[in-house]
C-alpha positions as CSV (number, residue, x, y, z in Angstrom):
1,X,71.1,127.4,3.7
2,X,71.5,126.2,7.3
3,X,74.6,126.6,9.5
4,X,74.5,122.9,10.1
5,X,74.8,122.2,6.1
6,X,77.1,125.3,5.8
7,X,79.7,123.4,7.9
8,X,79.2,120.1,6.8
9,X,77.5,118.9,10.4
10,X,74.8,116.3,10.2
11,X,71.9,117.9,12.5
12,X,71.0,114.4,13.7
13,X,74.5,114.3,14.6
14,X,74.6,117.2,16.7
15,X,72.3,116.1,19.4
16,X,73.8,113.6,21.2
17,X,77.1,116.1,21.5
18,X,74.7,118.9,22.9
19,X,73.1,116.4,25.3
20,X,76.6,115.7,26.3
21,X,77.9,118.8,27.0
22,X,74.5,119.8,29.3
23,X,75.3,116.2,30.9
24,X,78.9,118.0,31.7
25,X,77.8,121.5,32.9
26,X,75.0,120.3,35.0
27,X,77.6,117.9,36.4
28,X,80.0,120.1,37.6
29,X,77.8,122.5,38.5
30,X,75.9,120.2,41.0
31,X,79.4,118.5,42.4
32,X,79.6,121.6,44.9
33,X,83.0,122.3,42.7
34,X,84.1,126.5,43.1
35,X,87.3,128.1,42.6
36,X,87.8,129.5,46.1
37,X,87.2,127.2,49.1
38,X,87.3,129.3,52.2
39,X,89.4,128.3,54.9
40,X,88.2,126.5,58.1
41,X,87.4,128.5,60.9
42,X,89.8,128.9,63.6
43,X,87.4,127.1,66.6
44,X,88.0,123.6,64.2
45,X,91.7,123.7,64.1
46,X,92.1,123.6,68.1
47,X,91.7,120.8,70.3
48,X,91.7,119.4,74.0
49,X,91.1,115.7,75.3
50,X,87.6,115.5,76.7
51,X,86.5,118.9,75.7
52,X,83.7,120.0,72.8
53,X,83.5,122.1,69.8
54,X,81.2,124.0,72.3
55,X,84.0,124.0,75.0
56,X,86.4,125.2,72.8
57,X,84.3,127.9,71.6
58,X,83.7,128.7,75.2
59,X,87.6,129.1,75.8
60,X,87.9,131.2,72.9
61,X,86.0,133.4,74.0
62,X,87.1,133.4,77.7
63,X,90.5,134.4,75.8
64,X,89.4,137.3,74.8
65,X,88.2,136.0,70.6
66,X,85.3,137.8,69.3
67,X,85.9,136.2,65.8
68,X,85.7,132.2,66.7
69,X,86.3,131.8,62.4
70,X,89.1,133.7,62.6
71,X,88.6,135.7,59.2
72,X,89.6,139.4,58.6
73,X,90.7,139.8,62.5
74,X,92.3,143.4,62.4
75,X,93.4,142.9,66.0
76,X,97.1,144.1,67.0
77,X,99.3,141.0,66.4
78,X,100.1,141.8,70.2
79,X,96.6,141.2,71.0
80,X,96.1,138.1,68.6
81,X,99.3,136.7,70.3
82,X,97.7,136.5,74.0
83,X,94.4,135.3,72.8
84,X,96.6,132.1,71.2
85,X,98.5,131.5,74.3
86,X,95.6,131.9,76.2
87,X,94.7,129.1,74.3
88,X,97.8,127.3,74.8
89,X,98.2,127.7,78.4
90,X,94.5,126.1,78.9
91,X,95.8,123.0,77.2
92,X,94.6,123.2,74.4
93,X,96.6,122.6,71.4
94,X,95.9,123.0,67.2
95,X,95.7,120.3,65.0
96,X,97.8,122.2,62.2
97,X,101.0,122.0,65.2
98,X,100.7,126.4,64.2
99,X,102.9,127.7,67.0
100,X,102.7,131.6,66.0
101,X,106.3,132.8,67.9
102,X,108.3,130.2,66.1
103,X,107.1,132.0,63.1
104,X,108.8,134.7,61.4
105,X,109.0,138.2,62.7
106,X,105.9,137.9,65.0
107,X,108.6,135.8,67.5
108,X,110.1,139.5,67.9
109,X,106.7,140.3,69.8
110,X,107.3,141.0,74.1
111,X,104.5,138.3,74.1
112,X,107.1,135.8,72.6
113,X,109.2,136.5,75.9
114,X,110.2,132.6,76.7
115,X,107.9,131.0,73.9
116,X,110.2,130.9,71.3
């Protein structure tokens, strides 16, 4: 005896819901869809009037970044905080408004001096 007469399933039946369900998986697993999405990289979230992507990396790295993405920097938070008003003080601002000494305990940094 079948499975398919076991349980009482047509087998004619059953094609159209395993068609289906390949439809599905080969769907969602085309659509680009994962369950981590990494975060953009720090050279798209800042900006200036007149200046490229390419200029911004270029100031980035005038500031002292080595990591234009921004992800897993281990640098001192001291060190991090004059790279970002490096930034700053060039004119250049961030499209998520991040202001990193109006933020928690970091604002306790000597680099906050008169930024808070």
């Amino acid at each position: 005896m079948s499975f398919h007469v076991f349980v009482g399933i047509n087998p004619s039946g059953l094609r159209p819901l395993c068609v289906a369900a390949c439809v599905l998986i080969s769907a969602f697993a085309l659509s680009g869809c994962t369950p981590f999405q990494p975060p953009p990289p720090d050279f798209s979230k800042w900006y200036k009037t007149g200046v490229s992507l390419d200029g911004v990396k270029s100031a980035m790295r005038a500031c002292g970044y080595t990591n234009l993405d921004g992800a897993g920097d281990a640098s001192p938070v001291d060190i991090r905080l004059t790279r970002f008003y490096c930034m700053k003080d060039a004119g250049f601002k961030r499209n998520d408004n991040l202001d990193l000494c109006k933020t928690g305990r970091i604002s306790e940094s000597p680099v906050c001096e008169g930024r808070r």
